[in-house]
C-alpha positions as CSV (number, residue, x, y, z in Angstrom):
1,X,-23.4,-22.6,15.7
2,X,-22.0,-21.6,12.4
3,X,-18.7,-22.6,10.5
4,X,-15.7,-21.2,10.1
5,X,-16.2,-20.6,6.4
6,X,-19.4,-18.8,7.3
7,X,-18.4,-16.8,9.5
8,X,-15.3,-15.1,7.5
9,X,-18.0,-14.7,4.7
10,X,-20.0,-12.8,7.0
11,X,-16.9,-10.5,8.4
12,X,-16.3,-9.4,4.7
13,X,-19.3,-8.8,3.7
14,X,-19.1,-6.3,6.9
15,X,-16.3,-5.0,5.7
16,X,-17.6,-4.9,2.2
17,X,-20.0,-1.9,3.6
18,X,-17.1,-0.2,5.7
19,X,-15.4,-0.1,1.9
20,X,-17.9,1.5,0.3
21,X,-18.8,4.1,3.1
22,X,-15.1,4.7,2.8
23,X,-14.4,4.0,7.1
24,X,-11.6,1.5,5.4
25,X,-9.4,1.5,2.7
26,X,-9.2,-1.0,-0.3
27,X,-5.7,-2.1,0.8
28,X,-6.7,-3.1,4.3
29,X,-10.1,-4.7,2.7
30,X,-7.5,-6.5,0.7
31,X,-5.4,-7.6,3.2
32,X,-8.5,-8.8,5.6
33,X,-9.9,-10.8,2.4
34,X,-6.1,-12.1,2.0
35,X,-5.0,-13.3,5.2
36,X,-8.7,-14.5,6.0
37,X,-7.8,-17.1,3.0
38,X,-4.5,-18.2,4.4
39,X,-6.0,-18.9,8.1
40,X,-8.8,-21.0,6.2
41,X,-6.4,-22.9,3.8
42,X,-4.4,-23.9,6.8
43,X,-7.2,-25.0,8.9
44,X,-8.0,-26.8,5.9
45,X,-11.3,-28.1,7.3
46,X,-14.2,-25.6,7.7
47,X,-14.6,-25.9,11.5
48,X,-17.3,-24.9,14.5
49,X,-15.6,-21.6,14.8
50,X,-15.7,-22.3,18.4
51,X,-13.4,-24.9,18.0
52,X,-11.0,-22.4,17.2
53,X,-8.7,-22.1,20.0
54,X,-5.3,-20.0,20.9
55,X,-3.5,-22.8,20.1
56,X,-4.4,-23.3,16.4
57,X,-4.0,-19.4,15.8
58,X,-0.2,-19.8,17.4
59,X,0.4,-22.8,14.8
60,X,-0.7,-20.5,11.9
61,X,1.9,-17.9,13.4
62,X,4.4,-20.3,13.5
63,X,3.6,-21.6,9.6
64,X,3.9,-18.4,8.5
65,X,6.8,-17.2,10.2
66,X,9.0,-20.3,10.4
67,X,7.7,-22.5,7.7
68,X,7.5,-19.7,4.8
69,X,9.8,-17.3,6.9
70,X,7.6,-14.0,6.5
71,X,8.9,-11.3,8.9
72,X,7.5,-10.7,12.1
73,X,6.1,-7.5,10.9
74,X,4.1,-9.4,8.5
75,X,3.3,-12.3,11.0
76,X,2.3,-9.5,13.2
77,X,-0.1,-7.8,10.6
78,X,-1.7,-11.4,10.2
79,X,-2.7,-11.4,14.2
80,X,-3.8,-8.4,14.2
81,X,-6.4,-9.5,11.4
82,X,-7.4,-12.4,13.4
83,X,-8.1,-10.3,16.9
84,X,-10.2,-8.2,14.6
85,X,-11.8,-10.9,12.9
86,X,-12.9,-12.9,16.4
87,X,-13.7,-9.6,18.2
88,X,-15.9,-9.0,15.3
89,X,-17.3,-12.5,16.0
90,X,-17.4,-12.0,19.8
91,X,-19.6,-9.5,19.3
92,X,-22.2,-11.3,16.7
93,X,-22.0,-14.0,19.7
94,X,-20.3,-16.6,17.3
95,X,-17.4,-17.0,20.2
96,X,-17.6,-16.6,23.6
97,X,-14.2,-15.5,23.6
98,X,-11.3,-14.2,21.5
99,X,-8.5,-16.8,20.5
100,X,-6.3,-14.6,19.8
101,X,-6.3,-12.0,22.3
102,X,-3.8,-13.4,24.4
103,X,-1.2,-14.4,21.8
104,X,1.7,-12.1,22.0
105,X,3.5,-10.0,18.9
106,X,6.5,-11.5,17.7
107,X,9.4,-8.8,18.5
108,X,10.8,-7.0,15.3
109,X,13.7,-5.0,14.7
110,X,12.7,-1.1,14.7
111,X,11.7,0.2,11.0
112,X,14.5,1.6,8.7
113,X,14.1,3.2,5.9
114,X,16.0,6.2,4.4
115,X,15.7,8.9,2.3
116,X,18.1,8.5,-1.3
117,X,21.1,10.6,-1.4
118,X,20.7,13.1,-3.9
119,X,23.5,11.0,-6.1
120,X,22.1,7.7,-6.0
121,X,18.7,9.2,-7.0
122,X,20.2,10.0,-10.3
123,X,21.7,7.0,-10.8
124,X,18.3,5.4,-10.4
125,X,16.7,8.1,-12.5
126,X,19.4,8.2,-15.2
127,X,19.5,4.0,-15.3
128,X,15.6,4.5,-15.6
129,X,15.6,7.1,-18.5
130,X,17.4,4.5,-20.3
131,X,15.4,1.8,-19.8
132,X,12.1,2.1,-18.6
133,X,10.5,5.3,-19.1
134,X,6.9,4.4,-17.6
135,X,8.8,2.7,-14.6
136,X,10.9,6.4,-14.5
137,X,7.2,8.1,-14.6
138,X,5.9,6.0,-11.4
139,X,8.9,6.9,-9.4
140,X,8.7,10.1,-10.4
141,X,5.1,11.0,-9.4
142,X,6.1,9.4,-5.9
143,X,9.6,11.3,-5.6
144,X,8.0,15.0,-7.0
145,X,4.4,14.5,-6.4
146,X,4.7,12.9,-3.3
147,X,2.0,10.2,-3.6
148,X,1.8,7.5,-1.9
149,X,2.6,3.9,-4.0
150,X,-0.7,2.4,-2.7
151,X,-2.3,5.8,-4.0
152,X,-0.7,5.7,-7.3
153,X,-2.1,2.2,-8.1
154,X,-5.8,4.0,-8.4
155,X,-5.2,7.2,-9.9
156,X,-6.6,7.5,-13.5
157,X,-6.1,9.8,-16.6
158,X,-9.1,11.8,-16.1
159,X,-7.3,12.6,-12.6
160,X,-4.5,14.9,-14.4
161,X,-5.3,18.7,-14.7
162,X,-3.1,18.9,-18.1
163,X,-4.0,23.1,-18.1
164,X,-3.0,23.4,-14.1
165,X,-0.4,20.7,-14.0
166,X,-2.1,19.2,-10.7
167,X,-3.3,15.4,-10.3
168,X,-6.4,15.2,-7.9
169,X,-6.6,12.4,-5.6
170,X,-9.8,11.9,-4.1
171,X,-11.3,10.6,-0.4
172,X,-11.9,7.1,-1.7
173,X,-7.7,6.4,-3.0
174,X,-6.3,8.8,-0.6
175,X,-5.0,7.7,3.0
176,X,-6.4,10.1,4.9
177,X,-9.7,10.4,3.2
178,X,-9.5,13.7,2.1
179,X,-10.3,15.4,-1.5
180,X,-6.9,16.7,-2.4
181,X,-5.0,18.0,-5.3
182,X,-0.9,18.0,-5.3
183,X,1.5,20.0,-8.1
184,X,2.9,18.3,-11.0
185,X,6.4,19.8,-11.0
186,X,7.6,21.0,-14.7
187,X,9.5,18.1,-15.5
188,X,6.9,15.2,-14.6
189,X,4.1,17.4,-16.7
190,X,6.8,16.8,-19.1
191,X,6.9,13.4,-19.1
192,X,3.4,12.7,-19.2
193,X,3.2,14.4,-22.2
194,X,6.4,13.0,-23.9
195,X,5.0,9.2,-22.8
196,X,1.4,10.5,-24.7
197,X,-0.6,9.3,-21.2
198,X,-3.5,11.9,-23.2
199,X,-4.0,9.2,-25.8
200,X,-5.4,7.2,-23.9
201,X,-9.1,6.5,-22.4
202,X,-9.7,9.3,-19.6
203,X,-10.6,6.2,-17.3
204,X,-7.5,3.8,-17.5
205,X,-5.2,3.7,-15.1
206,X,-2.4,5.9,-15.0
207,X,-0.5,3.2,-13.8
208,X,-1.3,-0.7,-15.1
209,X,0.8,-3.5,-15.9
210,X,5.0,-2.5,-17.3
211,X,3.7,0.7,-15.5
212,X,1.8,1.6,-18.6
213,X,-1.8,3.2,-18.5
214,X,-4.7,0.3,-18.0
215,X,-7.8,-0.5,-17.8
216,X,-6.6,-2.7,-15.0
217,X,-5.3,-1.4,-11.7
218,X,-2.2,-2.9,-10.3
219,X,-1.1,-3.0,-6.7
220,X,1.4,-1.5,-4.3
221,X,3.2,-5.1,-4.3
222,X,3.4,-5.1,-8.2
223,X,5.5,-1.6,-7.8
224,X,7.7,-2.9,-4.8
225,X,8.9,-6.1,-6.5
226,X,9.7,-4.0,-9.8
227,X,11.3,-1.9,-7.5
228,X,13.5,-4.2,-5.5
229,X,14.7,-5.6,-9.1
230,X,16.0,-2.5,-9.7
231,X,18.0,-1.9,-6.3
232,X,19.4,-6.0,-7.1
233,X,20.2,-4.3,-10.4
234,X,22.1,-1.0,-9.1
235,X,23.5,-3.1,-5.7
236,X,21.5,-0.5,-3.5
237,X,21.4,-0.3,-0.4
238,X,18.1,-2.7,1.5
239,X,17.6,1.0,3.6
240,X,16.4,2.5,-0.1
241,X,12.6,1.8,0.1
242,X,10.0,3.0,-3.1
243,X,8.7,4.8,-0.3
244,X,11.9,5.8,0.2
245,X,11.0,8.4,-3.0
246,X,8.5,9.8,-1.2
247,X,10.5,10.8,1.9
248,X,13.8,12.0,-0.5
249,X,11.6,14.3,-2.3
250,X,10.0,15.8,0.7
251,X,13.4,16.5,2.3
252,X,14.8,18.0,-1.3
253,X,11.4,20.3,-1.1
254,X,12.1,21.4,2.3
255,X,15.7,23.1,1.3
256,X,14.2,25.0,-1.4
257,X,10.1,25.9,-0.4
258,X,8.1,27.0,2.3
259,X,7.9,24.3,5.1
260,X,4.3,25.0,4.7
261,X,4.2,24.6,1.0
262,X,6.2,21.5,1.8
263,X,3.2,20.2,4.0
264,X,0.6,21.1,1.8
265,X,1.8,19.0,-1.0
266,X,2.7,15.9,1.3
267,X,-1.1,16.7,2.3
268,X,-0.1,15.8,6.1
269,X,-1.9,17.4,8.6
270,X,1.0,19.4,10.4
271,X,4.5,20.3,10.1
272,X,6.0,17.4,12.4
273,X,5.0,14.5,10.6
């Protein structure tokens, strides 16, 4: 028999080695640790885990998607955890059986997201210049660079090539778990250099807190609610994502490189992603 509470403990700690052999990434480490915490608060008593049955894991969906009205993306992402958390303990013999195999996925309206018109991308960069420079630099290195938010949380000074304009992003930040380098177009090297992002210690953060280099990290979340601020502040349009940078500047690259070029500095494996 072992509890609930001992059980999770021993999931992360599992995972804790997957982290550090790099077979998962820190955000879904993160989000494991996270939603691991919520199913525990809610449970609010540190059970048998074999007392855990489907129909306490359908009354944690429900909390969090009609209670504190998280989407069914996000309700989704938090069964997913829980099917790989009891399979995980299906497999150490902890449960006979997974709970939450046979609870369904909420339905959810197909993604949208957009890329920015090539107008409302300078109002955004033009409102920016104006008012927050470091914020300008962030959206920047996701619009020209084409790195990923979560990606941009972890890069550091000593990651800029200042002689070859390039920013290296290694296996252990990157999404697909590569060692790659991407071009710093003209204008961002620029910037960095205007902002004086040299000054300081080779291992702070590029990005910290008021998006100015750190000692301390920030995360993807951070960037997204600084960014939804600023669509409430220019009345943009919900279909304008900060990831929405990432695919604007691709598409602006594609009229004016090599489609391979293009693909190359998106680091994607192939032309039709």
């Amino acid at each position: 028999l072992i509890l609930l509470s001992a059980a999770v403990q021993d999931f992360l700690r599992n995972k804790r080695r997957e982290l550090d052999t790099h077979t998962i990434s820190n955000a879904t480490f993160d989000d494991y640790k996270q939603q691991l915490r919520y199913f525990k608060e809610f449970v609010n008593t540190d059970l048998f885990i074999y007392k855990i049955s489907k129909s306490v894991v359908n009354n944690f969906l429900d909390y969090l998607y009609i209670d504190k009205k998280v989407s069914a993306c996000t309700r989704n992402h938090y069964l997913q955890t829980l099917r790989t958390f009891f399979n995980w303990c299906v497999n150490r013999d902890y449960l006979k059986e997974n709970p939450a195999a046979l609870v369904k996925n909420a339905k959810q309206t197909e993604k949208f997201r957009t890329a920015i018109p090539a107008d409302v991308l300078q109002k955004i960069f033009r409102y920016l210049n104006e008012t927050d420079k470091h914020f300008l630099l962030a959206c920047y290195l996701i619009y020209g660079c084409f790195i990923r938010p979560s990606e941009l949380c972890k890069l550091k000074i000593k990651d800029i090539n200042f002689k070859n304009q390039t920013i290296f992003i290694s296996k252990e930040i990157s999404k697909n778990r590569k060692n790659q380098v991407v071009t710093m177009p003209q204008n961002i090297a620029d910037m960095i250099l205007d902002l004086k992002i040299y000054r300081y210690p080779l291992e702070y953060y590029i990005i910290g807190k008021k998006f100015l280099p750190s000692e301390n990290s920030i995360t993807a979340k951070y960037m997204r609610r600084h960014w939804l601020k600023l669509r409430a502040k220019l009345n943009l349009s919900d279909k304008y994502q900060l990831y929405s940078l990432k695919d604007s500047g691709i598409t602006q690259m594609i009229n004016l490189l090599n489609v391979a070029e293009v693909r190359d500095q998106a680091r994607h494996s192939s032309i039709s992603i």
